[in-house]
C-alpha positions as CSV (number, residue, x, y, z in Angstrom):
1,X,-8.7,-29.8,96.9
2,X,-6.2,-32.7,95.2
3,X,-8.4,-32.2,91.9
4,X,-8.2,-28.4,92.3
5,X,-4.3,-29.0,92.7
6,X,-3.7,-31.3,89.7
7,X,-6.0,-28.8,87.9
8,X,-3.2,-26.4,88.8
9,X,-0.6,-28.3,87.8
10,X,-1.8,-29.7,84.2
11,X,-2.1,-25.5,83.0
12,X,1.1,-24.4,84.5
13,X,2.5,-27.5,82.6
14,X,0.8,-26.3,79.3
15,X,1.7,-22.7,80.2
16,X,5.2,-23.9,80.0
17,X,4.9,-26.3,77.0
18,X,6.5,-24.2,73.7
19,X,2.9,-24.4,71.9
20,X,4.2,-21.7,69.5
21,X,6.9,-24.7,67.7
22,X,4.5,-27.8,68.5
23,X,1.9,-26.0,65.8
24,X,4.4,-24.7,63.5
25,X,5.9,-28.1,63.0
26,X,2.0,-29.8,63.0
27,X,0.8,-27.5,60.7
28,X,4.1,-27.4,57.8
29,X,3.8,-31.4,58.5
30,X,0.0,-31.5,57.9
31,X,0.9,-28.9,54.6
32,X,2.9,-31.8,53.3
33,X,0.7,-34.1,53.7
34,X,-2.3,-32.6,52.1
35,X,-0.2,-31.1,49.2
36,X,0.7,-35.2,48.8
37,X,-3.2,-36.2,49.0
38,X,-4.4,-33.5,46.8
39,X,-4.8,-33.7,43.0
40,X,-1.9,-31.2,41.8
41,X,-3.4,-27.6,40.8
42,X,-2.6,-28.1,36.8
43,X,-4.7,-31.6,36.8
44,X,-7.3,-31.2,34.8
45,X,-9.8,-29.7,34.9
46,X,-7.1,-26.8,36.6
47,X,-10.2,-24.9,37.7
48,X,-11.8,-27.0,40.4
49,X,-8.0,-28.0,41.7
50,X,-7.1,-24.6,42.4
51,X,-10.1,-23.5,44.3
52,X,-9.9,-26.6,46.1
53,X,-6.2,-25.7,47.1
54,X,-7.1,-22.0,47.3
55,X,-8.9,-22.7,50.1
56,X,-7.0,-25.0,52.1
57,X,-3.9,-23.6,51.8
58,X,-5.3,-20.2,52.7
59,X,-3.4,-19.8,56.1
60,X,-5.5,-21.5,58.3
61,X,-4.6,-22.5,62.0
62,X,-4.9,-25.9,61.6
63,X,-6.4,-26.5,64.9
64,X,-8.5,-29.7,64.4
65,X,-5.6,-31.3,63.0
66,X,-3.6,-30.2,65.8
67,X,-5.8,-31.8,68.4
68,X,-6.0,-35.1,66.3
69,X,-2.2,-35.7,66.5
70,X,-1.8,-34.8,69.6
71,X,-4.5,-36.9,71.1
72,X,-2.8,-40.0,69.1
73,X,0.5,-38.7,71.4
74,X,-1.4,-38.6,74.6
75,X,-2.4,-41.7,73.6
76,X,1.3,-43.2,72.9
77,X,0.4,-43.1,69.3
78,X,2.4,-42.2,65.9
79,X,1.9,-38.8,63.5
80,X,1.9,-41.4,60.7
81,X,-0.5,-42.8,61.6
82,X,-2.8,-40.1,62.6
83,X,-2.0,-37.9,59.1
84,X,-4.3,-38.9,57.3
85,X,-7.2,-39.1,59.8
86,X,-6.3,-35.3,60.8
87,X,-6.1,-34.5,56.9
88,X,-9.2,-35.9,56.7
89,X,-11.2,-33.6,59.3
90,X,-9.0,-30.6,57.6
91,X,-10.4,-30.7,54.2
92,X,-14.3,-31.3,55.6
93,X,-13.5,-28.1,57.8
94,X,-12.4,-26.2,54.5
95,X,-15.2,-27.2,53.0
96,X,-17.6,-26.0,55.6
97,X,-15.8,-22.4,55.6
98,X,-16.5,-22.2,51.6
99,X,-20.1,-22.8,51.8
100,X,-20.3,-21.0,54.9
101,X,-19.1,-17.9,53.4
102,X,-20.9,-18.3,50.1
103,X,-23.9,-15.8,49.8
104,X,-26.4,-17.8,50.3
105,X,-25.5,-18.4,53.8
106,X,-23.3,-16.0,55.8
107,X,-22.3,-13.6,52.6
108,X,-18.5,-13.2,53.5
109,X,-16.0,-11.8,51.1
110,X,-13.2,-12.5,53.5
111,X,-11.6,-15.4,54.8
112,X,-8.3,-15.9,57.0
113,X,-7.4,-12.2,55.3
114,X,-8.1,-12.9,52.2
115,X,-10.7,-12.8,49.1
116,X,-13.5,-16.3,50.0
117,X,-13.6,-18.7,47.4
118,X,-16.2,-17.5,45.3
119,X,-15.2,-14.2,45.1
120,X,-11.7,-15.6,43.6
121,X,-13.7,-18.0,41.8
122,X,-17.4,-17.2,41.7
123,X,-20.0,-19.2,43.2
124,X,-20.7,-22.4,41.3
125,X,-17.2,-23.3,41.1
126,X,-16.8,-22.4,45.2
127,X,-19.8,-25.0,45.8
128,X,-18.2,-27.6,43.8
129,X,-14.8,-26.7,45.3
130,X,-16.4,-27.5,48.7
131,X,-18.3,-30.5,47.2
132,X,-14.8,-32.0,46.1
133,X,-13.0,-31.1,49.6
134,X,-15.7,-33.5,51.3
135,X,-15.6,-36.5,48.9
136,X,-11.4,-35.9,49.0
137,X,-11.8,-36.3,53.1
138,X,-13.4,-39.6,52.7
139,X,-10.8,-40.9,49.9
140,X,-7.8,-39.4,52.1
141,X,-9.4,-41.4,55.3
142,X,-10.0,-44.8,53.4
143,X,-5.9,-45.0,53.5
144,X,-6.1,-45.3,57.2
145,X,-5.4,-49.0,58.1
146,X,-7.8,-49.5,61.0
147,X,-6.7,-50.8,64.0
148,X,-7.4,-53.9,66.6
149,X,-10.5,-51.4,68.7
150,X,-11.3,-49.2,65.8
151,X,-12.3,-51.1,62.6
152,X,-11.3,-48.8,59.1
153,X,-15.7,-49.1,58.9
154,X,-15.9,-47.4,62.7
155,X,-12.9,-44.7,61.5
156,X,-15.4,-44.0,58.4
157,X,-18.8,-43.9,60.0
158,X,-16.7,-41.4,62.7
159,X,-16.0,-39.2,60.2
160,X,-19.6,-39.2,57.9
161,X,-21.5,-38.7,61.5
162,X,-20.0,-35.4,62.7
163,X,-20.1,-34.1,59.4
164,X,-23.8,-35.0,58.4
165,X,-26.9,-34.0,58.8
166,X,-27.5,-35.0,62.0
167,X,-24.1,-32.8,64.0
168,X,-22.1,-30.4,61.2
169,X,-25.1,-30.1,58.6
170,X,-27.7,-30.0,61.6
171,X,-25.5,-27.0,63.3
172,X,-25.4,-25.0,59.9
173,X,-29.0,-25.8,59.2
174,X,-30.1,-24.1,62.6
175,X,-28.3,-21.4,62.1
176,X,-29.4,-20.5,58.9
177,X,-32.9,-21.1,59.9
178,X,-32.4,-18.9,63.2
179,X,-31.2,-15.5,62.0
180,X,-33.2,-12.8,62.4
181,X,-35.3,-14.6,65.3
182,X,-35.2,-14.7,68.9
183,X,-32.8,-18.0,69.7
184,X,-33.2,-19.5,73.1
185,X,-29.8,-19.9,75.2
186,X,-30.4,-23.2,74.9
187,X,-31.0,-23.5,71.0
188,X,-28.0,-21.7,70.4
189,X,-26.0,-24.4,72.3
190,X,-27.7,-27.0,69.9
191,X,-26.2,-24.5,66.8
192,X,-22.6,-24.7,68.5
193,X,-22.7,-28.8,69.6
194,X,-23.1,-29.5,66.4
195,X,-21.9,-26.5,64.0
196,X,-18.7,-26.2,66.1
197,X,-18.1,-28.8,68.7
198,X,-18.7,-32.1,66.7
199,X,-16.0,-31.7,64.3
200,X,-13.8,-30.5,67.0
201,X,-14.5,-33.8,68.8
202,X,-14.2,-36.1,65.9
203,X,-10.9,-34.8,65.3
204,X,-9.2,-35.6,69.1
205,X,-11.4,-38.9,69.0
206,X,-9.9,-39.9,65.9
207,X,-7.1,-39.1,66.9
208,X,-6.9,-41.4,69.8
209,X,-8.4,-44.2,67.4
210,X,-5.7,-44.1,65.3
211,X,-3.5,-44.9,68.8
212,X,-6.0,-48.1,69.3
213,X,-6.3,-46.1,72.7
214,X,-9.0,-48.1,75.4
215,X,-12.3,-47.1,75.8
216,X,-11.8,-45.2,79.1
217,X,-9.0,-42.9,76.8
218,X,-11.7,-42.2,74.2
219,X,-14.4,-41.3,76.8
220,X,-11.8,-38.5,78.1
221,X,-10.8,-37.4,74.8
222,X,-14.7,-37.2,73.8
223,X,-15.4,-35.2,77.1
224,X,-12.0,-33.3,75.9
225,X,-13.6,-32.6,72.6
226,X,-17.1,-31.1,73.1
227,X,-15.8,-28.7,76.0
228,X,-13.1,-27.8,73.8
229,X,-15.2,-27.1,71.1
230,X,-17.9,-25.2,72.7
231,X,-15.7,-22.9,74.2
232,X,-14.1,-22.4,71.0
233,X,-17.0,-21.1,69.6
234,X,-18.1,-18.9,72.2
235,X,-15.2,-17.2,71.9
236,X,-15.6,-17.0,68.5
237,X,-18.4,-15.1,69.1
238,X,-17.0,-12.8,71.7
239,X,-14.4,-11.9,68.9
240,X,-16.7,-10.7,66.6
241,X,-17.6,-8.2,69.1
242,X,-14.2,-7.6,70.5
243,X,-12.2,-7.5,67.5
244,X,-11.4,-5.6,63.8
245,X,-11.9,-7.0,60.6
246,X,-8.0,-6.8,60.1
247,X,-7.4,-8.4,63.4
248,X,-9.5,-11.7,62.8
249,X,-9.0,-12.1,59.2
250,X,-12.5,-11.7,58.1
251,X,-15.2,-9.6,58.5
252,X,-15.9,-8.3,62.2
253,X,-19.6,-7.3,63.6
254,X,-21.3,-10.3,60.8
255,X,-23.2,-12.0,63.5
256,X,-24.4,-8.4,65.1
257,X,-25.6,-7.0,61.7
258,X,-27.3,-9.7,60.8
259,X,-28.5,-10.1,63.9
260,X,-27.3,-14.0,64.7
261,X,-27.4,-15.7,67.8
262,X,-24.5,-15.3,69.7
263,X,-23.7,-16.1,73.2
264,X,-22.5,-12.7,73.9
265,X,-26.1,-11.3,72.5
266,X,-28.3,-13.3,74.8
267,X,-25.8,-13.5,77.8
268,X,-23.5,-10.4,78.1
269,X,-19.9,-10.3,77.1
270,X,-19.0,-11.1,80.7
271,X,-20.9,-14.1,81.1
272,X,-19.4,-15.6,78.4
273,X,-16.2,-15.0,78.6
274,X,-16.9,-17.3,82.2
275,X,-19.1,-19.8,80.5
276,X,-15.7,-20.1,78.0
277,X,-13.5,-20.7,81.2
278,X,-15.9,-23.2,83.0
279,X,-16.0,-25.5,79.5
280,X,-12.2,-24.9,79.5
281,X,-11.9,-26.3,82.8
282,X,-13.7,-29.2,82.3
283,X,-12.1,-30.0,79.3
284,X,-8.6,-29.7,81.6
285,X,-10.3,-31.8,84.1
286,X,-11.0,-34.8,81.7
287,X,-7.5,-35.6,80.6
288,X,-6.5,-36.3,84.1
289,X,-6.6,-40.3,82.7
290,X,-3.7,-39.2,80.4
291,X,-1.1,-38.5,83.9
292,X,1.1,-35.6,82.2
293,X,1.2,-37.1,78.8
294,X,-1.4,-34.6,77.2
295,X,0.2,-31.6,77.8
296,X,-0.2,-30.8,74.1
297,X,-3.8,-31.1,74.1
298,X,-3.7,-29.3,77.9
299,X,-1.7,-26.4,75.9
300,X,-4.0,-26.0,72.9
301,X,-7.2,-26.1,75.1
302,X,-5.5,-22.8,77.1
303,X,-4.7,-21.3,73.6
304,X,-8.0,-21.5,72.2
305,X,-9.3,-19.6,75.5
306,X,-6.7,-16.7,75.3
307,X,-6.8,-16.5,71.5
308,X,-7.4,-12.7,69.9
309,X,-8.4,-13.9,66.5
């Protein structure tokens, strides 16, 4: 009953917490900071700076980032420090989205509302454009310092393991590989562990790296992470179903026509929008080690559950 009560308490907290200004100021800080990191758009060659800045600056929500500096401030960390970790995870998340939408894989022609990468720029320059993002990660998270728990070697190896071929290639991989075939319920949470999840994960855990938090603080934000970013997913999936092309900035119905795995295709609409609350509930329950001081990261695990797009 006390843990049902605190459970209470932490969401009427982030119910209450102006989410709506913390992401605003996150996101136009996070904007100057990757401007700052990024080769300027008339550095030669122009071509490959521009897509590269296309694509990040496309209007994206900046969630990962988000959770990165907040979990540095649940943590009694500083945004300074945390930058350039959370600009880090942004520009291997940018990446993914420009090979992900390149035809080869998922075929998209739009992205956040407007024209993907290689239809601005065509393809070869969109797979070097996404190339260049994840090399620029890597050089943006050598500037960390590193810290007395967290060595700058652990904050790299962090990074290249969520992103590789064992989590964020492996989730891409499986997916490719599964379309058009029967996926079990089970295989499909393998797809959104890795394809969705890991990043997600790496982003709070670095997050509370950069803070030198204890180990106890990164178990919870681990725990945080994967519920957070399974959920996230799922309801990804449920807007695809749910929602309009105009609505979620890029093209509605994908997974259904070309008949992807989805949670809402192998376990109903309704079962997943419960699955999507159970992972949310858990990921509120693990943050109970923070005692009211990751209301940010209680608020942002409630958005991503209500979201519409």
């Amino acid at each position: 009953m006390k843990r049902t009560l605190v459970s209470i308490a932490a969401k009427t907290e982030a119910s209450q917490f102006n989410l709506k200004n913390y992401l605003e100021e996150r996101t136009a800080a996070v904007n100057r900071a990757l401007n700052e990191f990024l080769p300027r758009a008339s550095t030669k060659p122009t071509t490959i700076h521009r897509a590269m800045r296309y694509s990040l600056f496309a209007g994206g929500k900046r969630m990962r980032p988000a959770v990165c500096l907040a979990a540095a401030e649940a943590c009694g960390g500083s945004e300074n420090a945390a930058m350039p970790l959370a600009c880090a995870v942004e520009c291997i998340h940018t990446y993914s989205l420009i090979h992900d939408d390149l035809p080869a894989m998922d075929n998209d022609d739009y992205r956040r509302g407007k024209l993907t990468n290689h239809k601005v720029f065509g393809e070869g320059i969109a797979v070097l454009a996404g190339d260049a993002l994840l090399t620029q990660a890597f050089e943006i998270a050598a500037q960390a310092r590193g810290w007395p728990r967290y060595s700058h070697r652990e904050i790299i190896l962090e990074i290249a393991r969520a992103s590789g071929s064992l989590q964020l290639i492996a989730g891409q991989v499986a997916d490719v590989e599964g379309e058009g075939k029967k996926t079990s319920a089970q295989q499909l949470k393998y797809i959104h562990e890795r394809k969705t999840s890991a990043l997600l994960c790496c982003s709070v855990r670095l997050g509370g790296m950069s803070a030198n938090c204890t180990p106890a603080q990164l178990k919870a934000l681990t725990d945080f992470g994967y519920n957070v970013g399974l959920a996230f997913q799922i309801i990804d999936d449920i807007l695809d179903v749910t929602q309009t092309s105009e609505q979620l900035g890029k093209t509605a119905g994908k997974d259904t026509a070309t008949q992807k795995a989805t949670y809402p295709s192998i376990a109903g609409l309704e079962k997943s929008r419960k699955i999507a609350k159970q992972l949310t509930d858990r990921a509120f329950a693990s943050l109970r080690i923070f005692q009211g001081k990751a209301v940010a990261l209680e608020a942002l695990a409630e958005y991503l559950l209500k979201r519409d797009r």
